[in-house]
C-alpha positions in Angstrom: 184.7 214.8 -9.5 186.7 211.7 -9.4 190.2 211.1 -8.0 192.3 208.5 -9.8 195.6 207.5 -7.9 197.6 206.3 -11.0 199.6 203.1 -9.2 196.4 202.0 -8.8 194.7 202.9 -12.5 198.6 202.8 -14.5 196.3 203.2 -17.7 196.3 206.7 -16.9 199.9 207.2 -17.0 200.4 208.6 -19.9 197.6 211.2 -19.4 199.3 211.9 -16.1 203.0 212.7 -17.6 201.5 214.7 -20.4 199.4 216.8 -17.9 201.8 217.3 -15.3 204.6 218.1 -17.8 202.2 220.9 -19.0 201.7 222.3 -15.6 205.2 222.3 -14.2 207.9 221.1 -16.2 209.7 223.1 -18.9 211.9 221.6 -21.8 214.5 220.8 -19.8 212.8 219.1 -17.0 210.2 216.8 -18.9 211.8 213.8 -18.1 211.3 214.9 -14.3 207.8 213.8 -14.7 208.1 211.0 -16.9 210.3 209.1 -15.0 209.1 209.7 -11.8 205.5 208.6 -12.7 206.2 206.1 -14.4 208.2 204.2 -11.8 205.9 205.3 -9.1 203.5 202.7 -10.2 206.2 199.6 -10.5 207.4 200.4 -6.9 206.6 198.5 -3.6 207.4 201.3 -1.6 204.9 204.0 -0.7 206.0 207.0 -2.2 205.8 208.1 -4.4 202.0 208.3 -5.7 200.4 210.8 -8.2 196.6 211.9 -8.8 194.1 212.9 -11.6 191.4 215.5 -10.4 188.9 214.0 -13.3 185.7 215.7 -14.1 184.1 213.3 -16.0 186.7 212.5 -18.9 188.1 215.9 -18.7 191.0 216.7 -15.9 190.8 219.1 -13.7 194.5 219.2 -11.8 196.7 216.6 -10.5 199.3 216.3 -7.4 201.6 213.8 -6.0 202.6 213.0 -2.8 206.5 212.5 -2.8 209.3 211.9 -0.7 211.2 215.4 -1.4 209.5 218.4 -3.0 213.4 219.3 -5.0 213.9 221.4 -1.7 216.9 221.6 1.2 214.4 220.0 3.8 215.2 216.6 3.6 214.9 215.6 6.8 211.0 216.2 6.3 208.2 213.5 4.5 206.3 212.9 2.3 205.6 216.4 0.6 202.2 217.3 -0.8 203.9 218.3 -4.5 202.5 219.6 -8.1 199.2 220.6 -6.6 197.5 222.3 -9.3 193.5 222.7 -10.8 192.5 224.3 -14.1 191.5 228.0 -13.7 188.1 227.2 -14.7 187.5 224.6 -12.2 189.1 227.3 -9.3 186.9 228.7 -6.3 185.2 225.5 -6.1 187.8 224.2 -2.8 188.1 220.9 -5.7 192.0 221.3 -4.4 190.8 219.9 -0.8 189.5 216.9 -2.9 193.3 216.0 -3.8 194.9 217.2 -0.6 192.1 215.2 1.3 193.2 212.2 -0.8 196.7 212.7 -0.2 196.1 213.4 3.7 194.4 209.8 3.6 197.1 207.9 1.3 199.6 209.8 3.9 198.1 208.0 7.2 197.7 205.1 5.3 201.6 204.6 4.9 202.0 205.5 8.5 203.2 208.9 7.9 201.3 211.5 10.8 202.2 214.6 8.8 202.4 216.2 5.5 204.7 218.9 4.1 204.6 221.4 1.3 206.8 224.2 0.0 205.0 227.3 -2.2 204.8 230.9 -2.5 201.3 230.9 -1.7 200.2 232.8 2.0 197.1 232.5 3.0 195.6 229.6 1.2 196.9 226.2 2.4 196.2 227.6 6.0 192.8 227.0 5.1 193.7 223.3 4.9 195.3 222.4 8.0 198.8 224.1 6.9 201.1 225.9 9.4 204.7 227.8 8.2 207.2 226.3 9.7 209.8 228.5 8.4 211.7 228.8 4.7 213.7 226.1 2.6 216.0 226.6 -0.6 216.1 225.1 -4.1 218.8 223.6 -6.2 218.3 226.5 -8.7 218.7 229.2 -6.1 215.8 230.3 -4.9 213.3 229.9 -2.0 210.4 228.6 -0.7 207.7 228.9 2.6 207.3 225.6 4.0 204.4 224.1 5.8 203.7 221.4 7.7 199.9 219.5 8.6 199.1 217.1 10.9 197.3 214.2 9.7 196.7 212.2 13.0 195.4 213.4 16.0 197.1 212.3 19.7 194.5 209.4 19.6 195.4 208.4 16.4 192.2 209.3 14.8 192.7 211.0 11.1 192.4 214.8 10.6 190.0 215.9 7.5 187.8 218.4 9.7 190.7 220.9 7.6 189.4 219.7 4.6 
């Protein structure tokens, strides 16, 4: 399995968009993902960034790491976002591979933790995650939130999750 981080390999962008679109946009909100990733890699800033999960040719999920995951907690950064990997490739923990990644990029740009909103209980606690409590979405409904720290008091980087 190979990670591509597409600011760094923009000839993947296109193959990005399409995927992602596929996985979490409907008609209404393709343009969600083609703008986004396609200005992530012409930005100077850190966020946002989005991933490949490639095995081989072939992709195997994708996530971004993002300054707002479209929910009401604003005043929390950057948001592990769009994680997903193909049912076929599931059971194999190839998901810590991107949130590894992202953990990494994370502490790279100075940020010491990582948050994420989902439906999902029981699985990201396997990663590091803790609730923090629930957030709200601009089309009306709601969302756990969870929050992982990604430096320890000395600074060093936390993967033991992973």
């Amino acid at each position: 399995m190979n990670i591509i981080n597409i600011r760094e390999r923009p000839e993947y962008k296109d193959r990005a968009i399409a995927y992602s679109q596929s996985k979490w946009a409907n008609e209404k909100s393709l343009m969600v993902y083609e703008d986004c990733i396609s200005w992530s890699i012409k930005t100077d800033s850190p966020l946002p960034v989005w991933y490949l999960l490639m095995d081989g040719e072939n992709i195997a999920g994708c996530a971004g790491l993002v300054t707002n995951d479209f929910i009401s907690r604003m005043d929390l950064w950057p948001w592990l976002c769009a994680l997903y990997i193909e049912p076929h490739y599931r059971g194999n923990a190839y998901a810590s591979l991107l949130m590894s990644q992202i953990k990494q990029d994370a502490a790279k740009a100075g940020f010491s933790k990582l948050y994420l909103s989902t439906d999902h209980v029981g699985y990201y606690e396997k990663y590091g995650f803790t609730f923090i409590g629930m957030g709200y979405h601009p089309w009306g409904e709601s969302s756990r939130i969870y929050e992982c720290a990604i430096w320890t008091k000395n600074q060093r980087l936390l993967i033991s999750h992973i």
